[in-house]
MOPAC internal coordinates of N, CA, C and O (Angstrom, degrees):
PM7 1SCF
backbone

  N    0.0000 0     0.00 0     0.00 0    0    0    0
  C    1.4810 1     0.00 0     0.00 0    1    0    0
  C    1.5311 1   109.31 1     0.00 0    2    1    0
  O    1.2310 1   116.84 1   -62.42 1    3    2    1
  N    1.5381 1   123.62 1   117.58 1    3    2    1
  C    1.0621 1   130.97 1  -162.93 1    5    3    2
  C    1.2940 1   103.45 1   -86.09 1    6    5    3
  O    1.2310 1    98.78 1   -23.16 1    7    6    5
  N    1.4233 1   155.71 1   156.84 1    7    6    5
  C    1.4651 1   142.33 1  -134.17 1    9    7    6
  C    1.8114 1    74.97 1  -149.52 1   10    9    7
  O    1.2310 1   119.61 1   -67.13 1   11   10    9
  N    1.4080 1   118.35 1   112.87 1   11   10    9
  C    1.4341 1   114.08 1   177.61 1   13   11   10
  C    1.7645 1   101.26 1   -96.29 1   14   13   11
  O    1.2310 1   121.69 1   -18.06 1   15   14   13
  N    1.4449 1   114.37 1   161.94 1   15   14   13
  C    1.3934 1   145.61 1  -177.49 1   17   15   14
  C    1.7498 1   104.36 1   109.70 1   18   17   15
  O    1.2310 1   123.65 1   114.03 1   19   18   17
  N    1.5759 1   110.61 1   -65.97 1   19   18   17
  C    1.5427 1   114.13 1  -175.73 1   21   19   18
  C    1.3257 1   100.16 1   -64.91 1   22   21   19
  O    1.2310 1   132.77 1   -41.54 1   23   22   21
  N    1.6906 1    92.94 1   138.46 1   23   22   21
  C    1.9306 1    82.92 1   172.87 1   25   23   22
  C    1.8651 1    99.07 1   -97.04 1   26   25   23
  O    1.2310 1   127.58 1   -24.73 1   27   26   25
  N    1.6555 1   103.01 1   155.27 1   27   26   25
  C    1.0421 1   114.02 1   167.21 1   29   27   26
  C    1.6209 1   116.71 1   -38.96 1   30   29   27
  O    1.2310 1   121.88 1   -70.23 1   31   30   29
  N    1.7059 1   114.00 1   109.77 1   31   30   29
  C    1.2420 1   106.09 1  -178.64 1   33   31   30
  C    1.7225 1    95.30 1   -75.16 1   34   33   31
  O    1.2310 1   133.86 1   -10.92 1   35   34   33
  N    1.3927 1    90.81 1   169.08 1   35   34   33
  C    1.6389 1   108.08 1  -155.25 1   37   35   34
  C    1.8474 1    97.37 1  -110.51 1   38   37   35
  O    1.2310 1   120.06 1   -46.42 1   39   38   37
  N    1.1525 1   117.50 1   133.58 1   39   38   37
  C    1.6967 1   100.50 1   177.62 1   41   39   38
  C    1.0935 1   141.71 1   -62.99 1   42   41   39
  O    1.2310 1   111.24 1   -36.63 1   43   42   41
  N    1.1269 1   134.10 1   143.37 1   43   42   41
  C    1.5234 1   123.58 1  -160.05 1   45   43   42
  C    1.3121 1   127.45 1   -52.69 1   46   45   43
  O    1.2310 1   101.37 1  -108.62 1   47   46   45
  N    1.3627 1   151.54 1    71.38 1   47   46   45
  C    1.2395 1   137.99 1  -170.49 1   49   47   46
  C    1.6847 1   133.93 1   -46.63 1   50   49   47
  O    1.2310 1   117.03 1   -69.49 1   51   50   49
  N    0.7653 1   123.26 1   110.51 1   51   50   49
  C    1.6859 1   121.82 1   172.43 1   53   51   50
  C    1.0726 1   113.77 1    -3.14 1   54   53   51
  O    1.2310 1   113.50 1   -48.35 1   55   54   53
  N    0.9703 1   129.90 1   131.65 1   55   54   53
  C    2.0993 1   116.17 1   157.72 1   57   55   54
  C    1.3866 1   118.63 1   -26.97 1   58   57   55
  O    1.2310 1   126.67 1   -76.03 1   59   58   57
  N    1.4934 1   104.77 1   103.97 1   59   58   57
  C    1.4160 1   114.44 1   162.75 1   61   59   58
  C    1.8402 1   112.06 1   -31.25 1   62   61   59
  O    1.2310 1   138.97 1   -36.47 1   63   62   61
  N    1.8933 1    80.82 1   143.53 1   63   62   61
  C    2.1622 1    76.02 1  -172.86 1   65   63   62
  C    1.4671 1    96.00 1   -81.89 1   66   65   63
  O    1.2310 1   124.86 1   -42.07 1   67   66   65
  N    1.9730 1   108.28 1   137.93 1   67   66   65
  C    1.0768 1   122.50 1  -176.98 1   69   67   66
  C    1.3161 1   105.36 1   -65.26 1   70   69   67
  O    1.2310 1   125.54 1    -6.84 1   71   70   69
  N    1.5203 1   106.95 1   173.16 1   71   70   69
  C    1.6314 1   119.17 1  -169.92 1   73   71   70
  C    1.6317 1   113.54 1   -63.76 1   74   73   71
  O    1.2310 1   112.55 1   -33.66 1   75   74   73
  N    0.9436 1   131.68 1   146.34 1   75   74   73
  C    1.5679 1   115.00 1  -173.61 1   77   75   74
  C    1.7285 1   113.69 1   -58.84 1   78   77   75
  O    1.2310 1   131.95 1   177.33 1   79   78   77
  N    1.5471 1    94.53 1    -2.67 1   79   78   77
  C    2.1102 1    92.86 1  -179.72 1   81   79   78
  C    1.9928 1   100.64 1   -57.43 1   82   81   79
  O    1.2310 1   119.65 1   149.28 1   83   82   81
  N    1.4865 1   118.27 1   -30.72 1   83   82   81
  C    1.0996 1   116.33 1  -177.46 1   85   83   82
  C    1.8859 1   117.67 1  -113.07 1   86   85   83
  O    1.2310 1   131.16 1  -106.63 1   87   86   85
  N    1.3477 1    96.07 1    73.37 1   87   86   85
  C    1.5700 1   119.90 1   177.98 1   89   87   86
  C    1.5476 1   105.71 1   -58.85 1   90   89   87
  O    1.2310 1   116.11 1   122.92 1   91   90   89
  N    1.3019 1   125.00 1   -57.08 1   91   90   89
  C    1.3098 1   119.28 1   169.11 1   93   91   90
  C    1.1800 1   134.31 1   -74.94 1   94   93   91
  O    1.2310 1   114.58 1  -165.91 1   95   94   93
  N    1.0668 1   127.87 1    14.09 1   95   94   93
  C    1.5298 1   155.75 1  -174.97 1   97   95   94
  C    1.8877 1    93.46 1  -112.10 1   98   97   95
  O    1.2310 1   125.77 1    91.29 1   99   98   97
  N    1.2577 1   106.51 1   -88.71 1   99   98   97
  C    1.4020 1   103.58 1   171.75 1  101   99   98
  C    1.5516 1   139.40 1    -9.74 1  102  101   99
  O    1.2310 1   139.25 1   118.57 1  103  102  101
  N    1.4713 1    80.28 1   -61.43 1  103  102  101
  C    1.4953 1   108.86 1  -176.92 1  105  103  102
  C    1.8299 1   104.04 1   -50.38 1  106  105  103
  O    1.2310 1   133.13 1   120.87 1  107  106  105
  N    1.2742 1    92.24 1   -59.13 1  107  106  105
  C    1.7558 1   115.09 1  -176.66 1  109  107  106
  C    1.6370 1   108.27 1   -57.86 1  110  109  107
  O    1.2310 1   120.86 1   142.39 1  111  110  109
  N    1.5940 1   115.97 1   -37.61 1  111  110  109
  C    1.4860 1   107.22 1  -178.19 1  113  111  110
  C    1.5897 1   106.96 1   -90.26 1  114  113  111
  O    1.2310 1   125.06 1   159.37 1  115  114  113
  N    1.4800 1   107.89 1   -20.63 1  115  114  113
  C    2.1196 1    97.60 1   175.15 1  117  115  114
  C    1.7768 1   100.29 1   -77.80 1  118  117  115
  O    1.2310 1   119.34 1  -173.48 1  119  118  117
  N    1.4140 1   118.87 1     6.52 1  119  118  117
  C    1.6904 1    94.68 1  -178.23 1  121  119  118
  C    1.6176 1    75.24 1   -91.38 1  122  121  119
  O    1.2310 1   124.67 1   109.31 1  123  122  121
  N    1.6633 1   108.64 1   -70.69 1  123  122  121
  C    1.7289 1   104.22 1  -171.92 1  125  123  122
  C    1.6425 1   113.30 1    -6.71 1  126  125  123
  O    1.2310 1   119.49 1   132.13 1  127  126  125
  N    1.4399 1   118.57 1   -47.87 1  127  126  125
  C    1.5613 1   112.30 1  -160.21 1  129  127  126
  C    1.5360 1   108.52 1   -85.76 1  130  129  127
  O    1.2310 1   128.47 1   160.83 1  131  130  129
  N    1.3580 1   101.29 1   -19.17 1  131  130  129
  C    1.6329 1    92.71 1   175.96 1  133  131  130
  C    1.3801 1   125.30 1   -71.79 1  134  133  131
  O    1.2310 1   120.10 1   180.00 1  135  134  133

């Protein structure tokens, strides 16, 4: 039974991958996720 008004919160996603200005940053948070 779907509970209407609240919307289904959505699950938290990881930190969005930063902009490519931070390649070594990146790099370091796609190993973290593996």
């Amino acid at each position: 039974k779907n509970s209407v008004g609240k919307p289904t919160p959505k699950k938290k996603k990881p930190k969005q991958i930063p902009p490519p200005s931070k390649d070594l940053e990146y790099g370091e948070l796609y190993a973290t996720f593996e």
